[in-house]
C-alpha positions as CSV (number, residue, x, y, z in Angstrom):
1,X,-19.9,-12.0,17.0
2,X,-20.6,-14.3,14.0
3,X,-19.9,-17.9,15.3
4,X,-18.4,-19.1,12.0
5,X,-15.6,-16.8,12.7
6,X,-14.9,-17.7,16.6
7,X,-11.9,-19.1,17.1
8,X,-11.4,-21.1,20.7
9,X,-10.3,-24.2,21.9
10,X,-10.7,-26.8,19.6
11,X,-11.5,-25.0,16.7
12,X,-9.5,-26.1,13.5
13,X,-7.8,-23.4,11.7
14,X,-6.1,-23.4,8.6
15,X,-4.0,-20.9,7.3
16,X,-2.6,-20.5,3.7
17,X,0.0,-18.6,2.8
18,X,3.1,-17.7,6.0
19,X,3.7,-14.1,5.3
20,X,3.3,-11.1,8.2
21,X,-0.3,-11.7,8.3
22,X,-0.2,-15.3,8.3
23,X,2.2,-16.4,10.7
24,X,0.0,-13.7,13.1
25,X,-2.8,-15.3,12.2
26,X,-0.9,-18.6,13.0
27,X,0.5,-17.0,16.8
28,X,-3.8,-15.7,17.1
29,X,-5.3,-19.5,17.2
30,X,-2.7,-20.4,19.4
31,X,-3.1,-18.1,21.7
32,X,-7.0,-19.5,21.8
33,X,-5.9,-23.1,22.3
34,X,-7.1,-24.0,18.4
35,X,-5.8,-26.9,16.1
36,X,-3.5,-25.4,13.7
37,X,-3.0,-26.4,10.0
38,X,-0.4,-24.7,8.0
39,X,0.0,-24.8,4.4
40,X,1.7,-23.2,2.4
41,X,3.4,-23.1,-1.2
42,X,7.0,-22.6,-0.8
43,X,9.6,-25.1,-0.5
44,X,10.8,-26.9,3.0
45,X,14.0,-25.3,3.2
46,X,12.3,-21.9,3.3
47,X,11.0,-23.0,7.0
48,X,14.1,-23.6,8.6
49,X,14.0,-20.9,10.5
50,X,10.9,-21.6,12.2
51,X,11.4,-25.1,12.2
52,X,11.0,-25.1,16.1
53,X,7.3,-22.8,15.9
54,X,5.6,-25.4,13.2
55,X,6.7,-28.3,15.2
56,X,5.1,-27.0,17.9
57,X,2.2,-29.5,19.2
58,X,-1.2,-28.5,18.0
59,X,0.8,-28.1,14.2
60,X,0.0,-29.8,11.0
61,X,2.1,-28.5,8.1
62,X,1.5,-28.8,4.5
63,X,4.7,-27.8,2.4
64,X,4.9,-26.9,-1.1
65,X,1.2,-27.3,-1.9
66,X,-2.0,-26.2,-0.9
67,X,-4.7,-29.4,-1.4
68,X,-8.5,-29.4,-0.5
69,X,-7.7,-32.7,1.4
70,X,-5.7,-30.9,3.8
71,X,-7.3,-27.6,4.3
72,X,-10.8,-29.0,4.0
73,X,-10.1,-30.8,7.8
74,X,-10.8,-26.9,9.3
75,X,-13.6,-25.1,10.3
76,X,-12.1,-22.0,8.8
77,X,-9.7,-20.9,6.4
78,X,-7.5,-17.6,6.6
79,X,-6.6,-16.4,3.2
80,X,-3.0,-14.6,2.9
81,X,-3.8,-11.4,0.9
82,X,-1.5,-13.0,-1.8
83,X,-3.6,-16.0,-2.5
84,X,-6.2,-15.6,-4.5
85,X,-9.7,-16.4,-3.1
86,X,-11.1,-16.5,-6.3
87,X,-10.0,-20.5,-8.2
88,X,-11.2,-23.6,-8.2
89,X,-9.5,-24.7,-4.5
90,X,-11.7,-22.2,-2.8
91,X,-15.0,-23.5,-4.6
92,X,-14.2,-26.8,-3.4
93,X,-13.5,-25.7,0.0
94,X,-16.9,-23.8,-0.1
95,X,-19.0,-27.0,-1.5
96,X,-17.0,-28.8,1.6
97,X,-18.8,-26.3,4.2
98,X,-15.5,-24.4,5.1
99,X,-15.4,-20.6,6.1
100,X,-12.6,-19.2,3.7
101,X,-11.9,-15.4,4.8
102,X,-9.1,-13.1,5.4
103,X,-7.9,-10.8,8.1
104,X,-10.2,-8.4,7.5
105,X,-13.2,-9.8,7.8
106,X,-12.1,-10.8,11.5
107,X,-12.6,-7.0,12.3
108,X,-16.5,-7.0,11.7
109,X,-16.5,-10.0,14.2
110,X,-14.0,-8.9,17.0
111,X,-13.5,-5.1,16.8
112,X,-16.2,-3.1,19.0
113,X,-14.1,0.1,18.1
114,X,-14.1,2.5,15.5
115,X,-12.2,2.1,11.9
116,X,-10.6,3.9,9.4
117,X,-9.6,2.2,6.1
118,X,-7.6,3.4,3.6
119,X,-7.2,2.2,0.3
120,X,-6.0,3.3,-3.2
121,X,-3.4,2.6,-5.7
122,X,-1.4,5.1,-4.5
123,X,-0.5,7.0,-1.2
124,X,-2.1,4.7,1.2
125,X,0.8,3.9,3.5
126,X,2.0,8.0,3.5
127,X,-2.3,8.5,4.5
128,X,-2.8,5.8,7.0
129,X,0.3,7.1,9.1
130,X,-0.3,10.2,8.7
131,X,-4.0,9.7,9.8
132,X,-2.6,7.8,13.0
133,X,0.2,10.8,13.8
134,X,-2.9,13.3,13.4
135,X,-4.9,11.1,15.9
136,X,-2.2,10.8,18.5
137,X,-1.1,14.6,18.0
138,X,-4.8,14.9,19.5
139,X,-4.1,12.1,22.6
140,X,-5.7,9.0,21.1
141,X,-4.5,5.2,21.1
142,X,-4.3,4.3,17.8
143,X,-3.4,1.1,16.4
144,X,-2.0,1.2,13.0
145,X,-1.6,-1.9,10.8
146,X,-3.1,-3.6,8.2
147,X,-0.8,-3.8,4.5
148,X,0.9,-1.2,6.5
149,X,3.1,-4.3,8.0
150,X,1.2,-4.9,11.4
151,X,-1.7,-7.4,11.2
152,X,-4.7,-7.1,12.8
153,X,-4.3,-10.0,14.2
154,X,-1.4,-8.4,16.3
155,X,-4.1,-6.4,17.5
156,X,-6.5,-9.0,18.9
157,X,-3.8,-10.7,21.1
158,X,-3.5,-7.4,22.7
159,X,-6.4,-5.2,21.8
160,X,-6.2,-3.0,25.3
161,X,-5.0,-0.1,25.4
162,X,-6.6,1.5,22.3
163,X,-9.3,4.0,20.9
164,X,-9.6,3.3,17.6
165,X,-7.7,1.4,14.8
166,X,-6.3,2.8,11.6
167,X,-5.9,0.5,9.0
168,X,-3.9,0.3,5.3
169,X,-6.4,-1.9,3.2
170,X,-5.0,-3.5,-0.4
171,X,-7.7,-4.9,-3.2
172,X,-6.0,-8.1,-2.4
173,X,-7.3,-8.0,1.4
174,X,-10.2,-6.6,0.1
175,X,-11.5,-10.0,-1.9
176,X,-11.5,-11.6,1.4
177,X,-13.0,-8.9,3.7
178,X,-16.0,-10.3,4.4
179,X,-18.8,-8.3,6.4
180,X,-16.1,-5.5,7.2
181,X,-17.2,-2.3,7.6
182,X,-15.3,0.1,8.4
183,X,-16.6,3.7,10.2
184,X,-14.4,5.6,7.8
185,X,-14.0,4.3,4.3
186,X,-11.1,6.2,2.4
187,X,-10.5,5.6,-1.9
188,X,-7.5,7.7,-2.5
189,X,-7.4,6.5,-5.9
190,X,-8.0,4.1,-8.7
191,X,-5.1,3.4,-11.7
192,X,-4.1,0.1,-13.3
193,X,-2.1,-2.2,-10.7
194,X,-2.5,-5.8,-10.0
195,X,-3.7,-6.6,-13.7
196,X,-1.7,-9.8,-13.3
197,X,-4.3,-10.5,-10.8
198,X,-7.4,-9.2,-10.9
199,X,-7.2,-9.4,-15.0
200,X,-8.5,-5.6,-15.5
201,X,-9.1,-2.2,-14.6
202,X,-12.5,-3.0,-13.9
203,X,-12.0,-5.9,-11.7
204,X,-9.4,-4.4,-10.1
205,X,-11.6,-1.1,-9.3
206,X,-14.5,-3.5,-8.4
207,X,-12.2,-5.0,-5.7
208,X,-11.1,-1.6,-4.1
209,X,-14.9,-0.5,-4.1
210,X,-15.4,-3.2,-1.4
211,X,-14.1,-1.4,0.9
212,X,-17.5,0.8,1.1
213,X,-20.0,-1.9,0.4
214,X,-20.9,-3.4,4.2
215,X,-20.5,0.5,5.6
216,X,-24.0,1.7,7.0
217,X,-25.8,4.6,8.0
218,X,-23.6,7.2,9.8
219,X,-20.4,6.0,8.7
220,X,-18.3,8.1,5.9
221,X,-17.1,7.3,3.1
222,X,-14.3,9.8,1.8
223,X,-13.6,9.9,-1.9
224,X,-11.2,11.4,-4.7
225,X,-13.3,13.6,-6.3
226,X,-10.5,14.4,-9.0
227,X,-10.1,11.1,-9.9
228,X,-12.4,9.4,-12.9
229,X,-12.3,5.9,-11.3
230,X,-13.5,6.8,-7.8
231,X,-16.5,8.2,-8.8
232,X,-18.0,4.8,-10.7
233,X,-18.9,4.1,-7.0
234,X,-21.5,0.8,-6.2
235,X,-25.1,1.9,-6.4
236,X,-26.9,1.9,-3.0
237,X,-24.4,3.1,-0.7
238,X,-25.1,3.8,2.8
239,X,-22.9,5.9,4.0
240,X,-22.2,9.7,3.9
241,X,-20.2,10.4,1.0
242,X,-17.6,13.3,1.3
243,X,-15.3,14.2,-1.8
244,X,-12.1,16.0,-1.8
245,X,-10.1,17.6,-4.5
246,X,-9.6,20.7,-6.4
247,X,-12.5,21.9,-7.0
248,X,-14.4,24.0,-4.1
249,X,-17.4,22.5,-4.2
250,X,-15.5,19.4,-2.4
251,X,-15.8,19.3,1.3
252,X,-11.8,19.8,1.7
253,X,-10.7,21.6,-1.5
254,X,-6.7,21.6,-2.7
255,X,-5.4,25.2,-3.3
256,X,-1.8,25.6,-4.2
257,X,-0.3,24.2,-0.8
258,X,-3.1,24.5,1.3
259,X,-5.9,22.3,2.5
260,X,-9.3,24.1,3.0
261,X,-12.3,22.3,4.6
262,X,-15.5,23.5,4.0
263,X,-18.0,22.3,7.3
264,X,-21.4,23.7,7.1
265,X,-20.1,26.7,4.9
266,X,-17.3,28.2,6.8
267,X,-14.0,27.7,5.6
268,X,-10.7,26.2,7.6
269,X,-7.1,26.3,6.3
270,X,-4.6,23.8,6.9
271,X,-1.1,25.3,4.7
272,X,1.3,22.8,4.0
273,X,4.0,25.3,2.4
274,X,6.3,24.9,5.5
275,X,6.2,21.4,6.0
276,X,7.0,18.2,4.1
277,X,4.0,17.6,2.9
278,X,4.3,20.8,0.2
279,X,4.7,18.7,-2.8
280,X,1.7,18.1,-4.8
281,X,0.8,14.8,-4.0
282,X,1.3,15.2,-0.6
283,X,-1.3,18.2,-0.6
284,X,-3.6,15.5,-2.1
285,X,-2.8,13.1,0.2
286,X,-3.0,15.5,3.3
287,X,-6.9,16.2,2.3
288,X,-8.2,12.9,3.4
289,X,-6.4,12.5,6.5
290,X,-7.3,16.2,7.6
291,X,-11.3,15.2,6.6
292,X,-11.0,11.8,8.8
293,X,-8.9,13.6,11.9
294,X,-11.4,16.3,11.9
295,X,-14.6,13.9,11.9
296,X,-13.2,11.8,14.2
297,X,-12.9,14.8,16.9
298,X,-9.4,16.3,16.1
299,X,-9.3,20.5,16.5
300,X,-8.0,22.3,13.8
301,X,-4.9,23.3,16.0
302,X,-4.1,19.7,16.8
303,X,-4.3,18.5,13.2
304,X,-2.6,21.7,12.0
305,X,0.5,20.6,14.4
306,X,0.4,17.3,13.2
307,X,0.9,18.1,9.5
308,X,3.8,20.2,10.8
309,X,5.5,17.3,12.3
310,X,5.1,14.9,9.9
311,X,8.0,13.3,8.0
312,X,8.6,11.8,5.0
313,X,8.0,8.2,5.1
314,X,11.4,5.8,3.5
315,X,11.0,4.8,-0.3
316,X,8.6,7.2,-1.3
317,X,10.2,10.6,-2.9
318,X,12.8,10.1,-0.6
319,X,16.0,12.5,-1.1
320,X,18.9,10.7,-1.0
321,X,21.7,12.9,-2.1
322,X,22.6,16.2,-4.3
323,X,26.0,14.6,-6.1
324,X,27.9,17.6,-8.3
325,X,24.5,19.5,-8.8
326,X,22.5,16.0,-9.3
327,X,19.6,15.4,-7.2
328,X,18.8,11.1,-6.5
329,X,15.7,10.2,-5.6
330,X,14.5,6.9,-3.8
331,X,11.0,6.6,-5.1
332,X,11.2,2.4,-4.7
333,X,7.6,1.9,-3.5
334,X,6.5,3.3,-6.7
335,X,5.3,-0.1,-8.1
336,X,3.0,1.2,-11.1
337,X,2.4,3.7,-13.7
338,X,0.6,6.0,-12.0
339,X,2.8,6.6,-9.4
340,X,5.7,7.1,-11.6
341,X,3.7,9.6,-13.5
342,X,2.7,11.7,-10.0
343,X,6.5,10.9,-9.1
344,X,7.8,12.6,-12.8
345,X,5.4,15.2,-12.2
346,X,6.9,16.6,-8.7
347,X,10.6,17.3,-10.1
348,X,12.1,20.0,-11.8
349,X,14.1,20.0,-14.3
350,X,15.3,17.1,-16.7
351,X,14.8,13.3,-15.1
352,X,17.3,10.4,-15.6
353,X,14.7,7.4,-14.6
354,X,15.5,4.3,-13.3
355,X,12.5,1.7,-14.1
356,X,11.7,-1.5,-14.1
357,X,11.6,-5.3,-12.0
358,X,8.8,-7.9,-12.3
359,X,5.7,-7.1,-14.3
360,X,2.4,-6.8,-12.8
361,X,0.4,-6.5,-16.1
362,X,0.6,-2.9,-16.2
363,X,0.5,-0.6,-19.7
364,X,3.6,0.7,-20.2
365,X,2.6,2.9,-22.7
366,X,0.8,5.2,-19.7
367,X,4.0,6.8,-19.4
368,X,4.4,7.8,-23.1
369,X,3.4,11.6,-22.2
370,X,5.2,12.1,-18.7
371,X,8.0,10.3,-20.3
372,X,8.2,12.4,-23.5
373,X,8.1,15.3,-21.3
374,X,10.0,14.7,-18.3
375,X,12.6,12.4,-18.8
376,X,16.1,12.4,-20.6
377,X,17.1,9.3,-20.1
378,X,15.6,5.1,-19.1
379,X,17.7,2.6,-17.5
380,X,15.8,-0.3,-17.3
381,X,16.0,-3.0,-15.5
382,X,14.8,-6.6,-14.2
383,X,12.8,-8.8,-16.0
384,X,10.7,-5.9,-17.7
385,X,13.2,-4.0,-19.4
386,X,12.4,-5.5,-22.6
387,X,8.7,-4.7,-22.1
388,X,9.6,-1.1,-21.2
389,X,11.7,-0.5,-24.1
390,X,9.0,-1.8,-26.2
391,X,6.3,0.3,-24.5
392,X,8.6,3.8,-24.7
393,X,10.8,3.1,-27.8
394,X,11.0,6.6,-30.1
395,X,10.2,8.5,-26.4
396,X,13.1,8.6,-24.7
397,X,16.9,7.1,-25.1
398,X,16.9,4.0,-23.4
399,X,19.9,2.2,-21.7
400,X,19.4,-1.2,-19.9
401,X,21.6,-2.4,-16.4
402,X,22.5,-5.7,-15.4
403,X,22.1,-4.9,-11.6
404,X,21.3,-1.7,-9.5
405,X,25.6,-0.8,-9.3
406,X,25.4,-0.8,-12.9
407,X,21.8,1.5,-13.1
408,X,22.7,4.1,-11.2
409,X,26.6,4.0,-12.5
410,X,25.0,4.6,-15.8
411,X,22.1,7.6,-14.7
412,X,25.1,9.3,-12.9
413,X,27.2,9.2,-16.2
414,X,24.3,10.5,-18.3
415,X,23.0,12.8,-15.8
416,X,24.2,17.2,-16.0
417,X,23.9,19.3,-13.3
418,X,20.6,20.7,-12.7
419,X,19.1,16.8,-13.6
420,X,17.3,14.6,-10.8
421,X,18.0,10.7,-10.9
422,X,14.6,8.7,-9.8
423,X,14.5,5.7,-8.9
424,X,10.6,4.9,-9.7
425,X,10.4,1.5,-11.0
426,X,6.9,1.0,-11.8
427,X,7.0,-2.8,-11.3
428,X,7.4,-4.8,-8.7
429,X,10.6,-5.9,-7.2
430,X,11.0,-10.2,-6.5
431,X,13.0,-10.7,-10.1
432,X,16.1,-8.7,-8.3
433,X,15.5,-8.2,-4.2
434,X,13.1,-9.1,-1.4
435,X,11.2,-6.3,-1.7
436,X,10.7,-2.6,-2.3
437,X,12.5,-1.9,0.8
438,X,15.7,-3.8,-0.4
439,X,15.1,-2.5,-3.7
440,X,15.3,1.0,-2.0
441,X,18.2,0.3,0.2
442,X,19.9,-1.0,-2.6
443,X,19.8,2.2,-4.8
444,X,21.0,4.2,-1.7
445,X,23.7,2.1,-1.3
446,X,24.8,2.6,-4.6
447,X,24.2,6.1,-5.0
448,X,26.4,7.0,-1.6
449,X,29.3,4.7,-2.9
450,X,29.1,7.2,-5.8
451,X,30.0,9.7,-3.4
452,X,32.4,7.8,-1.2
453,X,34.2,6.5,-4.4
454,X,35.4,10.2,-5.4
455,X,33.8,9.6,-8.7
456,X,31.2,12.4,-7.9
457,X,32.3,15.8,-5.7
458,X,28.5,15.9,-4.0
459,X,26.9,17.9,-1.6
460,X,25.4,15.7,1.1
């Protein structure tokens, strides 16, 4: 274990930033008897329902701020993947002698079991569970979490119990990852997201690449071989490096609706017509997940049986309704272009398409062609609406809403028969809800008082 990243009795630990991973982190060094410093941003008020946690003895709180003075008392800094590691406060915190890291970079220390990591734009929650149902379909322990919503810091208060872990990684856990090295590497996919952060394509790439740069020899890395980004991989890589994608050459090719792995030059078919994963991203996404089940000891009859009990996961292509001949679509967790375009690019038929919410610094005009093509109608909304119509203007008719009620109000009145409505915002959603969950829930909500209102005769 590297010492700089023990944590025991009377060891000070800071941690910035109280989201999922940082009030774990917070429940972790108490559990080991450490000093806790908490600091975060946000305003006093937004504590008051854990008033009675950060009182607790061992405690110091720093509200509405983060200061070298404060967090420069630890030994080590943990990093909330929102904070950036990467500004003037962390150099100064370096120069003082501190250790500034994030969860991940615990797992090089602490975990003595194997890893898979998944990363990409897109598609990494939908592979990282599916990965874990494929695993457990075969009788392992798996412990999912990560981004996914379970930190791995859950994991080390309780890490009995389990085989192997299966974690969603973002870019944003990524800059803080430390020496972590996971035993299987997966890069679904590289398109612009997080520009607001990571200031470009490159950068932002650079940052996802991490995720294979401590990995050494006899650990995979598994890549998108379709995809232009993913193969402008670091020089020097250890690992074995196993491609999937349309062409056959790949070690698991994509044909139609089937899966076919190629190991040592026999062929294996997973098909995927009869089960949920049929649509064309989810044949993309089923490739990787079938290569990492199979290395990691699955049979092709338990991973087949896994795919076919796999369901959709909430907010991403999720059918809602079929209203008078009208399809609606939750697609809320698409949160940039590229997964609006793959979104556009599994329906039928003409799309109403309800976009927009708090920019991340993506290009807009990405969509122009899928737009053009696919799309009748834009609702926009939230505070990128403007930016949308600017991006799309002469494309497509464009309508703006005040508020979800109104957005899909408006796509139901300019939808026909035969017409899908997607929600797919291609932003992120803190100008308008709490998330992309509420911002799903939300669009449900309003699309089944549709039907409960009489307005629309629909076919539930």
């Amino acid at each position: 274990m590297d010492n700089k990243l023990k944590i025991s009795s009377g060891t000070k630990v800071a941690v910035m930033g109280l989201g999922v991973s940082g009030w774990a982190a917070v429940r972790y060094a108490l559990h080991q008897k450490a000093e806790v410093f908490i600091s975060d941003i946000r305003p006093e008020e937004k504590f008051a329902k854990e008033e009675g946690f950060v009182d607790m003895e061992g405690i110091h709180l720093e509200i509405g701020e983060h200061t070298a003075e404060f967090l420069g008392q630890a030994d080590i800094v943990i990093v909330s993947p929102g904070i950036s590691v990467t500004t003037p406060l962390m150099d100064e915190l370096h120069q003082k002698g501190v250790t500034v890291v994030g969860e991940l970079a615990f797992a090089a220390a602490y975990v003595d079991k194997p890893v898979v990591a998944i990363t990409g734009t897109n598609g990494k929650t939908t592979v990282t569970t599916l990965i874990g149902e494929l695993l457990k379909e075969a009788g392992k322990r798996v412990f999912v979490g990560g981004n996914i919503g379970t930190s791995l810091f859950d994991y080390f208060l309780d890490p009995h119990g389990f085989d192997l872990l299966v974690l969603e990684v973002s870019s944003f856990q990524l800059e803080s990852a430390g020496d972590f090295s996971p035993d299987v590497a997966i890069l679904l996919n590289v398109s612009p997201d997080h520009l607001d952060r990571h200031g470009s394509l490159e950068e932002y790439r650079k940052a996802k690449m991490k995720i294979f740069s401590c990995q050494q020899e006899g650990d995979m890395a598994i890549i998108n071989g379709d995809d232009p980004e993913c193969a402008k991989l670091p020089e020097n890589l250890l690992s074995e490096i196993v491609r999937f994608g349309a062409d056959e050459k790949f070690v698991a090719g994509i044909s139609g609706t089937d899966v076919v792995l190629y190991p040592g030059g026999e062929s294996e078919k997973y098909p995927l017509a009869s089960t949920f994963l049929n649509g064309q991203v989810s044949v993309c996404n089923s490739a990787p997940a079938i290569l990492a089940a199979r290395h990691l000891g699955c049979t092709r009859e338990q991973i087949q049986s896994g795919l076919n009990g796999f369901s959709p996961l909430e907010h991403r292509m999720e059918f809602v309704h079929d209203l008078g001949g009208v399809k609606y679509y939750n697609d809320s967790k698409a949160t940039n272009t590229g997964a609006v375009v793959a979104a556009l690019n599994q329906l039928e038929g003409k799309v109403i398409l309800i976009a927009g919410g708090r920019d991340k610094g993506d290009d807009y005009t990405l969509l122009k062609p899928s737009v053009s093509e696919k799309v009748e109608m834009l609702v926009a909304i939230g505070e990128s609406s403007d930016l949308l119509e600017e991006a799309l203007l002469g494309s497509v008719n464009i309508v703006k809403a005040a508020s979800m009620k109104d957005a899909v109000q408006k796509a139901a009145e300019g939808a026909n028969p035969g017409d899908s409505v997607l929600l797919s915002p291609a932003c992120a959603s803190f100008d308008m809800f709490t998330g992309y969950d509420h911002r799903g829930r939300a669009f449900k909500e309003e699309v089944r008082a549709l039907n409960n209102s009489g307005q629309i005769e629909g076919v539930l």
